[in-house]
N, C-alpha and C positions, 0 to 999 in steps of 0.2 A: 821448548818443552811442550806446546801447547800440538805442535806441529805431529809432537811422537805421538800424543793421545789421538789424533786425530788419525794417526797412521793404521794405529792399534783398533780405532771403530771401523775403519775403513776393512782392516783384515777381518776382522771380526763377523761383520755383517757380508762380505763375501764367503767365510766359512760357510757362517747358517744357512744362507739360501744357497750353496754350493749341495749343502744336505737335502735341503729338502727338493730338489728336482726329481720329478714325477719319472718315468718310462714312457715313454715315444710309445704313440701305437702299434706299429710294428714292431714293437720287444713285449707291449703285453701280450699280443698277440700269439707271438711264438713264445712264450712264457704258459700261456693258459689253452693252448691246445694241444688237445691230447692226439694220440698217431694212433687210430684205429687200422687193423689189417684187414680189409676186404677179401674174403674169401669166396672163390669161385671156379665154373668151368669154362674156361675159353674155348673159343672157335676163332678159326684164320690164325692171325699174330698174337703174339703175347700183348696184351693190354693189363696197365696198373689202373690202380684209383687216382694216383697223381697225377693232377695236372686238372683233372675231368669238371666241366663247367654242368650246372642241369640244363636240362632242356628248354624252360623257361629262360635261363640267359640267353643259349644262342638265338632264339627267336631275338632276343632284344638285339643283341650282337651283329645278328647279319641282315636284318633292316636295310639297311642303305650296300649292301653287300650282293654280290651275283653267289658267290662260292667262297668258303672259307675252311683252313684245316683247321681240323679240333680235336677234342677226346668231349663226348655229351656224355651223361647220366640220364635218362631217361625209361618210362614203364613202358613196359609193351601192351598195346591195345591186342592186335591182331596177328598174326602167323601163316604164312601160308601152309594152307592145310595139303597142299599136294607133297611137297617135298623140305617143305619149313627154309624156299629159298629168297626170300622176304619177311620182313615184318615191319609195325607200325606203330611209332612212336610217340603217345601223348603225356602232354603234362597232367598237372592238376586244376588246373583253371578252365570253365568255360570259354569259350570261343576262341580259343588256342588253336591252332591247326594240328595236323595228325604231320608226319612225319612220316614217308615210307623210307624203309633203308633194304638197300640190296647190297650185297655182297662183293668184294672185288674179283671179278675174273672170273665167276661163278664158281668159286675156290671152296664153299664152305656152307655150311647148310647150319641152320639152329634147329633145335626142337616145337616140336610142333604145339608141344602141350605149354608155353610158355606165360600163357596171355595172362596180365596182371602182376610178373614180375619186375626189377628192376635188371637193367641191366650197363654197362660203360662199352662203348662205341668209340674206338678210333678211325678214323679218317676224312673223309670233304663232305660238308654241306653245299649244298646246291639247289639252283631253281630250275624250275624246267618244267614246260607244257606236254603236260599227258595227253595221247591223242585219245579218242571214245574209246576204241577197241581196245586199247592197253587198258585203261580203266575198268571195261568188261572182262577182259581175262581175269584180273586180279579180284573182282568182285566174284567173278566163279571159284576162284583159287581160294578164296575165304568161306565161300561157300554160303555166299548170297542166294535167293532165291528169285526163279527167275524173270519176276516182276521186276525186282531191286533193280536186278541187271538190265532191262528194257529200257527202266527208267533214265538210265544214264547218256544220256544225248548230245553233251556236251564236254568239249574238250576242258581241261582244268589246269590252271600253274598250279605246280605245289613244290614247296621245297622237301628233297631230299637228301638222301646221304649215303655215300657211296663208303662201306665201312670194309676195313682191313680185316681189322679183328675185333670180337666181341668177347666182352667177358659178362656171365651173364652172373649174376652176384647169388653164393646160394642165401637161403629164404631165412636164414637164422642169421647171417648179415644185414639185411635190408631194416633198413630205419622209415 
């Protein structure tokens, strides 16, 4: 007899605590987020919001990395002002580096008047050594003056990004 009672607690308090189990982070997760649709105009490929890391990550991301594919989130600094056939990507933190992205196959051009937007970037981050004069041309292409441009005397690593397609996110999206 004593055996059933004990059978009976046994079932009992498996019940209860059967109920009260919490959700796994990854169920509140997708439970509590909401699917906003980023609206925008592409250039090059079709690019979504899905997937897209900011730009602050892949800094942290590609650290110990030569090159990596991705989709970034990132604002644009700068634009080339001759043909809008680059531009420049910063976070929001001090002493982050800038990001130049150029386009694949010279396929594709963005607007010129962009600077201060947000935009999503598919394709390879990369490092690489700009030599003076490439750094001079692009500081006239920005339209640096031409002291800035004198100034520049020295070659520079900087990672960039070699983008497929841009979607540049319109302004009534951007958070």
């Amino acid at each position: 007899m004593m055996q059933k009672y004990l059978l009976m607690a046994l079932v009992l308090v498996l019940a209860l605590s059967a109920c009260n189990n919490k959700a796994t982070p990854a169920q509140d997760t997708v439970a509590t987020t909401a699917t906003t649709e980023i609206k925008g105009e592409t250039f090059g490929e079709s690019v979504t919001a899905e997937g897209a890391m900011r730009y602050e990550e892949l800094l942290t991301q590609i650290r110990n990395q030569d090159s990596m594919a991705v989709k970034v989130l990132g604002t644009v600094e700068a634009v080339c002002q001759m043909k809008g056939c680059w531009m420049n990507i910063v976070s929001g933190k001090d002493g982050d580096p800038v990001m130049m992205v150029k386009f694949k196959d010279y396929g594709f051009f963005v607007p010129k008047d962009i600077a201060g937007r947000q935009v999503i970037m598919q394709g390879y981050a990369y490092r690489e050594v700009t030599p003076v004069d490439e750094l001079r041309h692009y500081a006239e292409d920005a339209g640096k003056s031409a002291a800035e441009i004198e100034a520049i005397t020295e070659p520079r690593e900087e990672l960039k990004f070699m983008a497929s397609g841009v979607l540049l996110i319109d302004a009534a999206s951007e958070k």
